[in-house]
C-alpha positions in Angstrom: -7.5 -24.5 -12.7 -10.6 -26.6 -12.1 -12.1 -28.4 -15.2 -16.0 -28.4 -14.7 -18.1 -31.5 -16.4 -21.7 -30.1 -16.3 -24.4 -30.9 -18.5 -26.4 -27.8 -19.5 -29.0 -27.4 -22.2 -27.9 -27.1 -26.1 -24.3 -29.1 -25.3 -24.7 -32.0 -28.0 -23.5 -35.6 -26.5 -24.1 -34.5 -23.2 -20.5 -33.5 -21.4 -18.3 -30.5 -21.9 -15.4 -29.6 -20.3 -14.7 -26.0 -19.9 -11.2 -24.5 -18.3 -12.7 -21.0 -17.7 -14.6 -22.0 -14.1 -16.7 -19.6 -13.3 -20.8 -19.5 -14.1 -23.5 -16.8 -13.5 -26.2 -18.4 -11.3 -29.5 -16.6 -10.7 -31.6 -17.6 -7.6 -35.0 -17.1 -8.2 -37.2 -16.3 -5.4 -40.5 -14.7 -4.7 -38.9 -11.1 -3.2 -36.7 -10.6 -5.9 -33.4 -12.4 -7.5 -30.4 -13.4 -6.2 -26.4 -13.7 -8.4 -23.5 -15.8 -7.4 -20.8 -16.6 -8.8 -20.2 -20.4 -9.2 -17.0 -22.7 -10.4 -19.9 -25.9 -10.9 -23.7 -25.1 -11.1 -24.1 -28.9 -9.5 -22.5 -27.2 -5.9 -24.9 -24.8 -6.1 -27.6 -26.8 -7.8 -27.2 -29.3 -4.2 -27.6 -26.7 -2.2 -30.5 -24.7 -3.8 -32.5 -28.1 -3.1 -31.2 -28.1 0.1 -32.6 -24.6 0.8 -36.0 -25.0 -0.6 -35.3 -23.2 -3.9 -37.1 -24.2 -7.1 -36.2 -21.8 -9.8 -32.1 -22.2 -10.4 -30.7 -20.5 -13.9 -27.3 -20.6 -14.8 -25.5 -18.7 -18.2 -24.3 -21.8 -19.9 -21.0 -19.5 -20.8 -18.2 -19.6 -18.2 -15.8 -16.7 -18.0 -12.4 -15.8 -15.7 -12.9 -14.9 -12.6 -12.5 -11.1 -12.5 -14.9 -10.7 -15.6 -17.3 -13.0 -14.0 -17.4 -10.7 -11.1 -17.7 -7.5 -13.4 -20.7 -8.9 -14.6 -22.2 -10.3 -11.3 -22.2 -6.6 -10.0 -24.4 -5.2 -13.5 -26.5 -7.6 -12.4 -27.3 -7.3 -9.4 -27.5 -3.5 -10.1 -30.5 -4.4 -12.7 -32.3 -6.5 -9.8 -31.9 -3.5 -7.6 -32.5 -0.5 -9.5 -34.2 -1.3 -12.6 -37.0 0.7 -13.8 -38.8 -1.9 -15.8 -38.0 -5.0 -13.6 -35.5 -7.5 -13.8 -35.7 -10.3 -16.4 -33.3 -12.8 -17.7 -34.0 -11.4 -21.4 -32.6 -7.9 -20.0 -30.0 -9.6 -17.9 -28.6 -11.8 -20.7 -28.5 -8.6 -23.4 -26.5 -6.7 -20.7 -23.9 -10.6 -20.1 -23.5 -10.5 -23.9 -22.7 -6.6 -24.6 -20.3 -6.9 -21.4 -18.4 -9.5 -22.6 -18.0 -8.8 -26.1 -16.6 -5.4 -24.8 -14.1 -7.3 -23.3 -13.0 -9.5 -26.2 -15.1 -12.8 -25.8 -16.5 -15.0 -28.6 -20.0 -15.5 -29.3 -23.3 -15.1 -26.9 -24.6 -17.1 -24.3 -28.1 -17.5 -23.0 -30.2 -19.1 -19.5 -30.3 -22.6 -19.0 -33.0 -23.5 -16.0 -31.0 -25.9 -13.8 -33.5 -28.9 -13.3 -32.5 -32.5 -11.5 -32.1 -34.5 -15.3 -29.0 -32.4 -15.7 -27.3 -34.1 -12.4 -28.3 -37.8 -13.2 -25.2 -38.4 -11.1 -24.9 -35.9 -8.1 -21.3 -34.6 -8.3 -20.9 -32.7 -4.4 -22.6 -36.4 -3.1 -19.4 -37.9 -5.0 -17.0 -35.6 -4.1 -18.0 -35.8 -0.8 -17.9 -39.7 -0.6 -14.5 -39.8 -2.1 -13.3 -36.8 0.7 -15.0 -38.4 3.6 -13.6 -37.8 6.4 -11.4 -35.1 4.5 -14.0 -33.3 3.8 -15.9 -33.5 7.1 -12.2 -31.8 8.4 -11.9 -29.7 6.1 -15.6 -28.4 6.9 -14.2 -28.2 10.7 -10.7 -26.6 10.1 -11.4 -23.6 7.5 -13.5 -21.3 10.2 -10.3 -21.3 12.6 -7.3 -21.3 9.6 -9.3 -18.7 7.5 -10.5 -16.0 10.2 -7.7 -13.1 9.6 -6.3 -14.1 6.8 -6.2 -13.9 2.4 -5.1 -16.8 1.0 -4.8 -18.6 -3.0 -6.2 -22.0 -3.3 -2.8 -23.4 -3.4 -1.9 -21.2 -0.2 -4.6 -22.8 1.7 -4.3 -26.1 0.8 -0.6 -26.0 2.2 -1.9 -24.2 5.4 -4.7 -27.1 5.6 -2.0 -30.0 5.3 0.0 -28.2 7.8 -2.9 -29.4 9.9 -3.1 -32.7 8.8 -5.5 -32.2 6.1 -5.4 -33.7 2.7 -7.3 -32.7 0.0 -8.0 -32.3 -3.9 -8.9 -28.4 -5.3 -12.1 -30.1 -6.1 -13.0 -31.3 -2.5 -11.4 -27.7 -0.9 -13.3 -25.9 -3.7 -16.6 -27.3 -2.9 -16.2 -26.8 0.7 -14.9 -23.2 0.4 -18.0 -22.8 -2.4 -20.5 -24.1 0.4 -19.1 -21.3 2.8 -19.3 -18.5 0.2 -23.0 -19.5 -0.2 -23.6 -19.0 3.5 -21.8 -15.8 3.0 -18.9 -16.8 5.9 -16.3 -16.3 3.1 -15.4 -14.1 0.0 -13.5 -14.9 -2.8 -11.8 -12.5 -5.0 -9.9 -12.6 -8.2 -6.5 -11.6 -7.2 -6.0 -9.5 -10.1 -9.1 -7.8 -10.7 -10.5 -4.5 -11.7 -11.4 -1.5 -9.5 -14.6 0.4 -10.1 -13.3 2.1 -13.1 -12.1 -1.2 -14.9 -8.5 -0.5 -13.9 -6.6 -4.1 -12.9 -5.0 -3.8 -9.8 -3.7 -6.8 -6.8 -6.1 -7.5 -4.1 -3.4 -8.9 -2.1 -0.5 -6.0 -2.1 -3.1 -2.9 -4.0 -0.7 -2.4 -6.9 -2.1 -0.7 -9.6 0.1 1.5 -11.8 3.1 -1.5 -12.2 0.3 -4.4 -13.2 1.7 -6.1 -16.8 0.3 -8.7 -19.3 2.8 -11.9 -19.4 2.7 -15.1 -20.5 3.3 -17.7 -17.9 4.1 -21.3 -18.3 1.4 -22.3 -15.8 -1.3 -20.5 -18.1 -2.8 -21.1 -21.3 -3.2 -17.5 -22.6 -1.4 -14.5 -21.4 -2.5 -12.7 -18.0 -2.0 -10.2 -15.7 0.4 -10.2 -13.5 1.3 -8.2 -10.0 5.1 -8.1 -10.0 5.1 -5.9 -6.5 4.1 -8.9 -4.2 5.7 -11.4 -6.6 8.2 -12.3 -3.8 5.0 -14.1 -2.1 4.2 -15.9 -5.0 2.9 -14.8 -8.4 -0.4 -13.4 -8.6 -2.8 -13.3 -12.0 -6.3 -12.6 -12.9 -6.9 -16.3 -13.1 -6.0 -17.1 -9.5 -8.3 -16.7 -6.9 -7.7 -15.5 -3.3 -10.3 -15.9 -0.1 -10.7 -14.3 2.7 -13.4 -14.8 5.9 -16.0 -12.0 5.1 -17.9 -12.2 8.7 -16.8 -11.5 12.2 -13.9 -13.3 13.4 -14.7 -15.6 16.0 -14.7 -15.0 19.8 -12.2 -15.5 22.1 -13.0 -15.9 25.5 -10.4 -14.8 27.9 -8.4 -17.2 30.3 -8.1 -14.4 32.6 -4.9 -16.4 33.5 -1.7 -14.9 32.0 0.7 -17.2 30.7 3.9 -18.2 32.3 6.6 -15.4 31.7 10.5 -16.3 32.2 12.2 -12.6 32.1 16.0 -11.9 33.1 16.4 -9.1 35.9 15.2 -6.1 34.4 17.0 -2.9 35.2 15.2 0.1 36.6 15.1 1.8 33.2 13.3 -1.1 31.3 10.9 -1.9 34.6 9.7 1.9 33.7 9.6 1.0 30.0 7.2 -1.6 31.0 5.3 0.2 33.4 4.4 3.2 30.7 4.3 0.6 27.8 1.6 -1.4 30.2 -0.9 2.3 30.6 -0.6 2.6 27.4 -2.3 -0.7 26.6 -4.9 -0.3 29.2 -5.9 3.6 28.5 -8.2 4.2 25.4 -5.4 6.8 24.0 -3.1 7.4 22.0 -3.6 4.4 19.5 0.1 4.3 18.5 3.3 4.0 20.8 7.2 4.7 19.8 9.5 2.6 22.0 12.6 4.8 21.9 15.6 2.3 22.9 19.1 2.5 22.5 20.6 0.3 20.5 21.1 -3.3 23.0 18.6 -2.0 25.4 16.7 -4.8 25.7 13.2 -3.2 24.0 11.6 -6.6 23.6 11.8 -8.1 26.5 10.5 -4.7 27.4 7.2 -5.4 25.7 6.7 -8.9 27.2 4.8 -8.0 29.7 2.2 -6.1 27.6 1.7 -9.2 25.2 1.3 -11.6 28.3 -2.0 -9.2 29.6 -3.2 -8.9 26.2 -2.7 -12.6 25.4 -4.9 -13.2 29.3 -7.5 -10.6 27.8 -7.9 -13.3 24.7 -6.3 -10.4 22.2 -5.1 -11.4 18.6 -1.5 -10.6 18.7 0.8 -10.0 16.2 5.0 -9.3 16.4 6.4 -8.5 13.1 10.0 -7.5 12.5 11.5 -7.3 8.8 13.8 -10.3 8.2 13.9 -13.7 8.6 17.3 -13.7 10.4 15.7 -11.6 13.0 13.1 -13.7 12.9 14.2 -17.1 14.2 16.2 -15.1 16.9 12.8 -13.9 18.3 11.0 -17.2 17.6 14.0 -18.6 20.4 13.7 -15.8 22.9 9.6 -16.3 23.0 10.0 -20.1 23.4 12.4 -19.2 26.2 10.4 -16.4 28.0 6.8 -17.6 27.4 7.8 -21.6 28.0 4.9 -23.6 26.8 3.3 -21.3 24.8 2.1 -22.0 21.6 2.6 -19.6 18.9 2.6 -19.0 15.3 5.4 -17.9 13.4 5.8 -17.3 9.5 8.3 -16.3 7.3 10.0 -17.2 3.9 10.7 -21.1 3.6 9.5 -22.0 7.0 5.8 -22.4 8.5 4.9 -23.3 12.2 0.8 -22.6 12.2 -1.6 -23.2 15.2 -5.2 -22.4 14.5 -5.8 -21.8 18.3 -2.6 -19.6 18.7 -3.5 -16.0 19.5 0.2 -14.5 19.4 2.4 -14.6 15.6 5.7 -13.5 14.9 5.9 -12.9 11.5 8.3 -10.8 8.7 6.3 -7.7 7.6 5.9 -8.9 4.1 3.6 -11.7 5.5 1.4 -9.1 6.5 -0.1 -9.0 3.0 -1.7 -12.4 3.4 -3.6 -11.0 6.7 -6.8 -9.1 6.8 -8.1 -7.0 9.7 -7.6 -9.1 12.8 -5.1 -8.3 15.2 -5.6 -6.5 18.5 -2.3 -5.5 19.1 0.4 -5.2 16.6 3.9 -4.8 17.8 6.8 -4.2 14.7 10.2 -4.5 15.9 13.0 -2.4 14.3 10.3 -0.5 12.5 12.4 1.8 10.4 14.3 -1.0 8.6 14.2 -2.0 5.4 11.8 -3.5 4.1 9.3 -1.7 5.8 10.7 2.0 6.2 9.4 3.8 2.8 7.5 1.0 1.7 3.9 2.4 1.0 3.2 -1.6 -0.2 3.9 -3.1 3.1 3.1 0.2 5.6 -0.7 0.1 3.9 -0.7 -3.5 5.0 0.3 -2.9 8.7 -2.5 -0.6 8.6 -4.8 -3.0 7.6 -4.0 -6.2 9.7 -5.0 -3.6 12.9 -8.7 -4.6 13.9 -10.4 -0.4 14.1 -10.0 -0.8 18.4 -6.7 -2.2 18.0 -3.2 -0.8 18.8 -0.4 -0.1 17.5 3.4 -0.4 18.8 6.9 1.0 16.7 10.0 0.3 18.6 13.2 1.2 16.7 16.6 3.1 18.5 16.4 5.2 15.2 13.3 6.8 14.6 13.0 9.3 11.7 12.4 12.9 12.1 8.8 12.6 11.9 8.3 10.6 14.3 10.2 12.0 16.6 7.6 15.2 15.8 4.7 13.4 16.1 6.1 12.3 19.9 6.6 15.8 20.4 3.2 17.4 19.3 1.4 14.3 21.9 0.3 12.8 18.4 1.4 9.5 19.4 2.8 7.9 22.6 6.6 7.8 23.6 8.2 5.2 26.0 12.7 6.0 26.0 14.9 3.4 27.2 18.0 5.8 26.9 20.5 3.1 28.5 21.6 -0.6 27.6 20.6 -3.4 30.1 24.0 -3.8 31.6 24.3 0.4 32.0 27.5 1.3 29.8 27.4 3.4 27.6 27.2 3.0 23.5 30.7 2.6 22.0 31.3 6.0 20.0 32.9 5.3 16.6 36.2 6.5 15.0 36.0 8.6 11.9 39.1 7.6 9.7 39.8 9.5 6.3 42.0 7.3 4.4 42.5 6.3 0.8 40.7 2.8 -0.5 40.6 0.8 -3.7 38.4 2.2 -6.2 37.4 -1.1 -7.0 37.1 -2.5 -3.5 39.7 -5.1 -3.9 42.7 -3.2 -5.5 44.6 -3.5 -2.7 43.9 -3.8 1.1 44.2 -0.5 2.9 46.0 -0.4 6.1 43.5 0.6 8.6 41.9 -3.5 7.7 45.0 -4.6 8.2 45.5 -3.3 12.0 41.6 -3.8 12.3 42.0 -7.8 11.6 45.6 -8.1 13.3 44.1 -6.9 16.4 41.0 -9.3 16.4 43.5 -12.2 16.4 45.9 -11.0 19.3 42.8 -10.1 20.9 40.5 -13.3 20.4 37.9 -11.0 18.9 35.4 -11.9 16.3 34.8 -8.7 13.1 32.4 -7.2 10.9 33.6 -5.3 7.8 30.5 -3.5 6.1 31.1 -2.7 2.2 27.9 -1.2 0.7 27.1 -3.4 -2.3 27.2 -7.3 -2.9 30.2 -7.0 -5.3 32.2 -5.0 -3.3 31.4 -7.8 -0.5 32.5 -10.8 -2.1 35.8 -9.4 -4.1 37.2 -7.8 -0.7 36.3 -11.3 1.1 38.0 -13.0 -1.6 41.3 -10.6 -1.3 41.4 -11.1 2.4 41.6 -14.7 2.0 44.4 -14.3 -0.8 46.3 -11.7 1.3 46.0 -13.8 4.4 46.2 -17.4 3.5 46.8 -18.5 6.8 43.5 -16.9 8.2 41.2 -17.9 5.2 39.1 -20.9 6.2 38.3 -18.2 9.1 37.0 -15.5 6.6 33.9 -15.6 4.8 31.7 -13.0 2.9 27.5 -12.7 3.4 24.7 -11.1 1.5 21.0 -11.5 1.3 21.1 -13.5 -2.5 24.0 -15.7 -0.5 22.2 -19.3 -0.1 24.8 -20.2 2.6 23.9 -17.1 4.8 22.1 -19.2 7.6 24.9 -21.8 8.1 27.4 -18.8 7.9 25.8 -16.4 10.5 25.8 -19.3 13.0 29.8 -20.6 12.0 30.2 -17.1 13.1 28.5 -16.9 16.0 29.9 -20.3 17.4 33.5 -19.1 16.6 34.4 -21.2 13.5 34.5 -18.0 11.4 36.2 -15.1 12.6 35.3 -12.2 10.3 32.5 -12.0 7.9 32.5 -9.0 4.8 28.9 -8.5 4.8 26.4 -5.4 3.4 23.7 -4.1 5.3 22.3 -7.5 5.9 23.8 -7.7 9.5 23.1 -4.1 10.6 20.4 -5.0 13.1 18.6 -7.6 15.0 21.4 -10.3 15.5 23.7 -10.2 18.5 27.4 -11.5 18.6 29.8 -11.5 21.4 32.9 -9.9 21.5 32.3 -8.1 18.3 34.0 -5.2 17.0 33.4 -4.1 13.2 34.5 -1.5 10.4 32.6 0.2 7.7 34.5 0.7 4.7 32.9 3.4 1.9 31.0 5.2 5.0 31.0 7.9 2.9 28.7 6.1 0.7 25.4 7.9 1.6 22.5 6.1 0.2 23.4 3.3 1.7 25.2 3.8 5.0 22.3 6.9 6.4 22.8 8.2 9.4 20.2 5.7 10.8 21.9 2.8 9.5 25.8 3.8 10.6 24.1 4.1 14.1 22.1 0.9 14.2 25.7 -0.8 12.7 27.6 0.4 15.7 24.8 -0.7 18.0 26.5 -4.6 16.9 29.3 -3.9 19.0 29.6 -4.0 23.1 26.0 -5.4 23.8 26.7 -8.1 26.1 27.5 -7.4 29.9 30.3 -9.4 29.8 32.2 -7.7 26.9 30.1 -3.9 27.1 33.2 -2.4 25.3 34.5 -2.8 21.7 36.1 -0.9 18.8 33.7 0.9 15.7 35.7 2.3 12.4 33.8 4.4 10.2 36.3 4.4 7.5 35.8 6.6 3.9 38.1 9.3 1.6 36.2 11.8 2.9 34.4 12.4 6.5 30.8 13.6 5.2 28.4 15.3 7.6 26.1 11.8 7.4 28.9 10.4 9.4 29.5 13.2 11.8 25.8 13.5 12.0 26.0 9.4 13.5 29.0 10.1 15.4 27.1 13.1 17.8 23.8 11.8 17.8 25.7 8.5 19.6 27.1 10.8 22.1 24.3 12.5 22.5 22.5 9.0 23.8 25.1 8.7 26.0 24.9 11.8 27.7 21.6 11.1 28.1 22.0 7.3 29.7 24.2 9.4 31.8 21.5 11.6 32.9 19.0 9.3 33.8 21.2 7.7 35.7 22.0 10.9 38.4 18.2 11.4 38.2 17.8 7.6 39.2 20.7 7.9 41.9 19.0 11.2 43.2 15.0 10.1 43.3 14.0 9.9 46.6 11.9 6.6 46.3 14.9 4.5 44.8 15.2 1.2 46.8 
């Protein structure tokens, strides 16, 4: 919070420092009057003189943000459509009744801004103590802000990513000269809707908004706890966002270096249809329909190098970090050189001139309307799948020409409709890259520990004897965190000799990075793990067991296929055993089981089409 030291009219001794930032400021001009919003009259004061303006007022009360906007739009409604004419008088009566409605003390009135109240000019020594600073941060803020909705505190951070250094006052007075220009908007982040209901302007949260008292504020506020995993949002913090067009690219015309392994036939067709579908006005939305190992994003490659030569904003989003990383390495090693940006939880690689980003999908609520192309890998995973928070979002971040791509081995029902009725584009990659087919899961009915660590049943036993005669790495899948760490724990008490090999991992588990890559490199040998591992990471020679399969909510049809797509994905090991293992075989499980089988009698098919076309090679 910014503590303004302004001189204004009926202040005895001159100074007075005021916590609640933000002033009304009235623009007087011949055609009419003009209401800003201001966090120091002296920034605006400078730039009135600047603009030829010689009649400045300013309410000598400050309020919070979100009021101060509530009474900025009265009036500006009594400059445009009152009947008698606007006057301060009328304008002040209406500031007065407005805020003691909403609980504030006492009246304010007009002060006219004049040069006397600025014997020292506060921008001109801002600016002298930014200099350069300032002159960079006057440079950087049209190419970091374009696209995006940031805090104060956010920006700052994206600014000394870029090797910019500044104070709130410096950032505030440059981002208050852009405002002025109108290039940039600033919001409250909790503010009020047009019938004075709070709601977050960063994630549109409305019912679950709260009043709580927070360390870093003096009096209680409002909070948004939906987007709280982004950082804590209040009515007393601000977010901004670049309010005219984005810049212009202009397009190289050159695309950028692409690295790709052989592509099989099936994925050179992917590309071919995912490539008209880019280049053809319709449909605006495209399912990629891949198996499970496939090789889907390689598939899309080629569509992001032509947009990328096109100049198009591009944006790849999948919905965890883990999955992440993974991708960052794969674009570094098929698009070598390129720069990119790529953001998700704890880490931050920004480039203002990058046109491609890989992001997690809650990131998309610090985006505005800007991308030409957005791409979401696994999109029916969690977070993303049911989540009208983060799905409103991906709408939004998609510029009104742009388009839209879903790829995902397990699309829900609706989709799958929407393909049918011509609603949306469909591109199937029924086969993996190295042609075998999906390894179809055993359905075991045995009994198991009602407290997941009662005893060890059997069928684990056989399961982890035959990974070590076997050199094999394992998955076991439990369906809650406590379940995962108490089974981990008995495995390493039943097998002494095995447990510096065995480990348990979760998303609240701080050690889950070093532990996924002890695994990969072979130092672990089997992980007890929840959902967490179901998709997006690859391991070789993998085979994996799901105990409790039976436990619906969590293990879906969806999710028991996407866990048996872990297994049998390299070319070199394309085999590998799958144990769904509950008390009771349920039809979510049989349902997983067939519509496996099904995919492979498909992959089957396309491949005696393929051997049967007349224009194979």
């Amino acid at each position: 919070m910014l503590f303004v030291t302004t001189r204004l009219g009926g202040t005895k001794g001159g100074f007075l420092m005021l916590p609640a930032p933000y002033y009304l400021v009235l623009f007087q001009q011949e055609t009419g009057w003009e209401v800003i919003l201001s966090p120091d009259p002296a920034l605006d004061w400078q730039w009135s003189v600047n603009q030829g303006y010689d009649r400045v007022w300013v309410w000598d009360r400050p309020f919070p943000l979100w009021l101060a906007e509530r009474m900025q739009e009265k009036l500006r409604l009594l400059t445009v459509k009152g009947k008698a004419g606007f006057s301060r008088h009328r304008g002040g009566r209406v500031l007065n009744k407005t805020a003691r409605r909403h609980g504030e003390v006492g009246e304010g009135t007009w002060q006219r801004l004049t040069v006397e109240m600025f014997p020292c000019s506060l921008p001109a020594a801002a600016a002298a103590q930014a200099g350069e600073s300032s002159c960079r941060l006057q440079a950087l803020l049209p190419k970091l802000l374009p696209g995006r909705s940031l805090t104060l505190s956010e920006l700052r951070r994206v600014l000394e990513r870029a090797g910019v250094r500044s104070t709130d006052y410096q950032l505030t007075g440059v981002l208050q000269q852009l405002i002025l220009e109108g290039k940039v908007q600033r919001l409250a982040a909790v503010g009020l809707d047009k019938l004075g209901r709070f709601y977050c302007r960063r994630c549109g949260e409305q019912e679950q908004i709260y009043v709580e008292r927070l360390s870093s504020a003096p009096q209680p506020c409002r909070v948004c706890p939906s987007c709280r995993e982004l950082g804590t949002l209040t009515d007393g913090i601000t977010l901004y966002r670049w309010r005219v067009e984005l810049p212009r690219i202009k397009p190289s015309g050159v695309p950028p270096p692409l690295a790709l392994p052989a592509l099989t036939i099936w994925q050179e067709q992917a590309v071919r249809e995912s490539l008209e579908f880019w280049r053809q006005p319709e449909p605006r939305t495209l399912l990629v329909w891949a198996v499970c190992g496939a090789g889907k994003t390689e598939v899309v490659f080629p569509l992001i190098r032509d947009a990328l030569a096109a100049g198009k904003r591009d944006l790849l989003a999948v919905p965890r970090r883990e999955i992440v990383r993974e991708l960052g390495e794969r674009i570094k090693r098929c698009f070598p050189g390129l720069t990119f940006t790529i953001l998700y939880g704890g880490h931050k690689e920004e480039f203002p001139a990058a046109l491609l980003t890989v992001t997690t999908t809650h990131q998309l609520l610090r985006f505005t309307s800007c991308f030409d192309l957005v791409i979401v890998d696994e999109a029916d995973a969690f977070p993303l799948y049911g989540n009208p928070m983060l799905n409103a979002a991906l709408e939004r971040v998609i510029l009104p020409t742009g388009k839209k791509i879903y790829m995902t081995a397990t699309p829900d029902p609706s989709w799958q409709r929407r393909a049918r009725r011509g609603e949306i584009g469909v591109v199937k990659i029924p086969l993996r890259y190295h042609g075998r087919p999906l390894p179809v899961p055993t359905l075991i009915r045995t009994a198991l520990p009602a407290k997941k660590a009662e005893f060890i049943p059997p069928v684990v036993k056989e399961f982890i004897f035959r990974l070590r005669t076997q050199e094999r790495k394992g998955l076991i899948f439990l369906p809650t965190v406590q379940g995962v760490e108490a089974f981990a724990r008995s495995l390493q008490q039943e097998l002494p000799n095995q447990a510096d090999q065995i480990d348990y991992i979760h998303a609240r588990d701080p050690l889950r990075e070093e532990k996924v890559k002890r695994f990969s490199t072979g130092q672990l040998h089997l992980l007890v793990t929840t959902t967490l591992l179901e998709r997006g990471l690859n391991f070789d020679r993998l085979d994996l067991l799901v105990l409790y399969a039976d436990q619906e909510r969590i293990f879906s049809v969806e999710t028991l296929i996407q866990i048996a797509g872990r297994v049998g994905r390299s070319a070199a090991d394309p085999g590998g055993v799958v144990y769904f293992v509950a008390e009771s075989i349920t039809g979510t499980m049989k349902t997983a089981h067939q519509e496996i089988v099904r995919m492979n009698k498909e992959g089957n098919s396309f491949i005696k089409k393929k051997a049967t076309s007349p224009d194979r090679e």
